[in-house]
N, C-alpha and C positions, 0 to 999 in steps of 0.2 A: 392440437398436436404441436410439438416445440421442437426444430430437427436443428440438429446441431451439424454449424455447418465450418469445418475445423479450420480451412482456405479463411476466413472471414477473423476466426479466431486469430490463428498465424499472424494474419498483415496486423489485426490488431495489435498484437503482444511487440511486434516489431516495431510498431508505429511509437507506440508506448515507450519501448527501449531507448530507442531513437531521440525521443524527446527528453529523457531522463537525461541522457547523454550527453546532449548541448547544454541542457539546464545544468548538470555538474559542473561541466567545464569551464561554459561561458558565464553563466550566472553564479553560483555559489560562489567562487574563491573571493569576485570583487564582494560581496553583500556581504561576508562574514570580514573581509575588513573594516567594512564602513561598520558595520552595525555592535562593531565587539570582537570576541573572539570568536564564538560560537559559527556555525556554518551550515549549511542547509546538507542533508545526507540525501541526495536522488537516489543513490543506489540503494537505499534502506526502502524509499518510496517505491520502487518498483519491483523489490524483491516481496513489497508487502502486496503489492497489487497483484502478482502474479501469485504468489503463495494463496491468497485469500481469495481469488478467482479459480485457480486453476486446482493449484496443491499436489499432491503425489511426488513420485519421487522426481519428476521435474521440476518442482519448486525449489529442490534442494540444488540441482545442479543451474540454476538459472538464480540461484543467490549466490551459489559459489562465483560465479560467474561476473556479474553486479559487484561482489565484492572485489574481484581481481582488477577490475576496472578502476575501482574508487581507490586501490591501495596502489595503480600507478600513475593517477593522476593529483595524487596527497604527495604528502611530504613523509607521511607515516611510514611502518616500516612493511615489506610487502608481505602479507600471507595473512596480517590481523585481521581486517575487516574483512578478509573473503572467509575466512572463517568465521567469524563473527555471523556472516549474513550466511551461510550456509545454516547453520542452528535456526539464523530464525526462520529462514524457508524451510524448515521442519518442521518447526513448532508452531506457526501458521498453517502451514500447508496441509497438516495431518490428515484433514477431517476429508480432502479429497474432494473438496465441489463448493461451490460460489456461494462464496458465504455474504456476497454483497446484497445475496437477493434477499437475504434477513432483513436487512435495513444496517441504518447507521450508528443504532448501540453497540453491536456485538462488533463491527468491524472495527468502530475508532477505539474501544477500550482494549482489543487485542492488539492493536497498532501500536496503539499509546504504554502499554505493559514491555512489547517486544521493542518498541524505541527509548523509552527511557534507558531497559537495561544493556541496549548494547551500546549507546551513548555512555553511560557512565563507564561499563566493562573498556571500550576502545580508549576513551582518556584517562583511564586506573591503569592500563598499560602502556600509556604513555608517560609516566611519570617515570619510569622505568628507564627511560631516554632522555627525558628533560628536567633538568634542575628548578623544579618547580612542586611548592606545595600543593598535597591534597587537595587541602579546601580549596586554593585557586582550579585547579581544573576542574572538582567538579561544580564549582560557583560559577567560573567564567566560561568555562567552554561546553563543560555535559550541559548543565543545563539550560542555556541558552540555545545548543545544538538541539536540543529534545525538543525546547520548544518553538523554535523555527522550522523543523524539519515536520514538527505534528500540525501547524499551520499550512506548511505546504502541499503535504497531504490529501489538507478535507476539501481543494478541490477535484483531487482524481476522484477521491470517493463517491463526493456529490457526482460526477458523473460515472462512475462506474455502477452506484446505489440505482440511479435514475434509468441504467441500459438494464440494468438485471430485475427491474419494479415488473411485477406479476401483472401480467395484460401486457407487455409487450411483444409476446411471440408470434408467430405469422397465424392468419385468422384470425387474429383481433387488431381492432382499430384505437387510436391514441384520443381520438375522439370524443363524439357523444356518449358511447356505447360503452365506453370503459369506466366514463364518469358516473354513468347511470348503473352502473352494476357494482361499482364500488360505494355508491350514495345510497342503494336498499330501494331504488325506482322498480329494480323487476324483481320483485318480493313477488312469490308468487304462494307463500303459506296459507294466504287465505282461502284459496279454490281447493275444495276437497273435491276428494272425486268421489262421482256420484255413480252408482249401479245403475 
């Protein structure tokens, strides 16, 4: 039996937030000068951890949200990116339930589909503002952003993959007992039952 215990969820998703938050702040702005243009998106990373965990119609308002954030601490102009991540806490989020407990295929290529396109969408409207060719923003900044920001990522996932891995619910142990039951040890096909 798996009980969902939402107090637990809560602090998580806060804790999460939180962390995304100082990583924006403090981290990204210095790493995308030293590294290039490009810059790590947190608020893309936590709109997808919460979309891909949670999803429903709070995904949406918890990307709009992530975005309003990222678009007053940019230099951007404000309302693009909270819109941007509002779409993709939609289009993440739809399916309604933890899509981490699949594993790591279905999560990082939905990541990887909804990062690329609002990286390239957020700096195709930024050209709009700065006197600067196509090909340079999406050569120097989308795609360097897409792929710093999908780097940054596959550590929440590894551990978001790892808390949602089947056998970790309450009544089972991380143990022997999980190993032996995912390695085919209590096969028990062979004992028919007898009259």
């Amino acid at each position: 039996m798996q009980l969902n215990d939402s107090n637990v969820g809560r602090s998580r998703t806060w804790l999460i937030a939180l962390v995304c938050f100082l990583l924006q702040v403090m981290l990204s702005p210095h790493l995308g000068s030293s590294m290039g243009f490009g810059r790590i998106n947190f608020a893309l990373i936590f709109c997808a951890i919460y979309s891909l965990s949670v999803g429903g119609r709070s995904a949406v308002y918890y990307g709009f949200l992530s975005g309003l954030v990222f678009d007053f601490v940019s230099t951007g102009p404000i309302g693009l990116m909270s819109g941007l991540l509002t779409l993709a806490g939609f289009v993440l989020g739809r399916e309604e339930r933890n899509r981490f407990a699949d594993g790591y295929v279905g999560v990082l290529s939905a990541f990887g589909v909804v990062a690329f396109l609002v990286s390239v969408t957020y700096n195709l409207a930024m050209v709009l503002l700065e006197d600067v060719s196509v090909l340079d923003l999406i050569m120097l900044r989308a795609l360097p952003t897409f792929a710093f920001t999908f780097l940054a990522f596959l550590p929440f996932a590894f551990v978001r993959v790892r808390a949602s891995a089947p056998g970790r619910g309450i009544g089972t142990s991380r143990g022997l007992n999980s190993s032996a039951l995912s390695s085919g040890h209590y096969d028990i096909s062979h004992i028919r039952n007898k009259p």
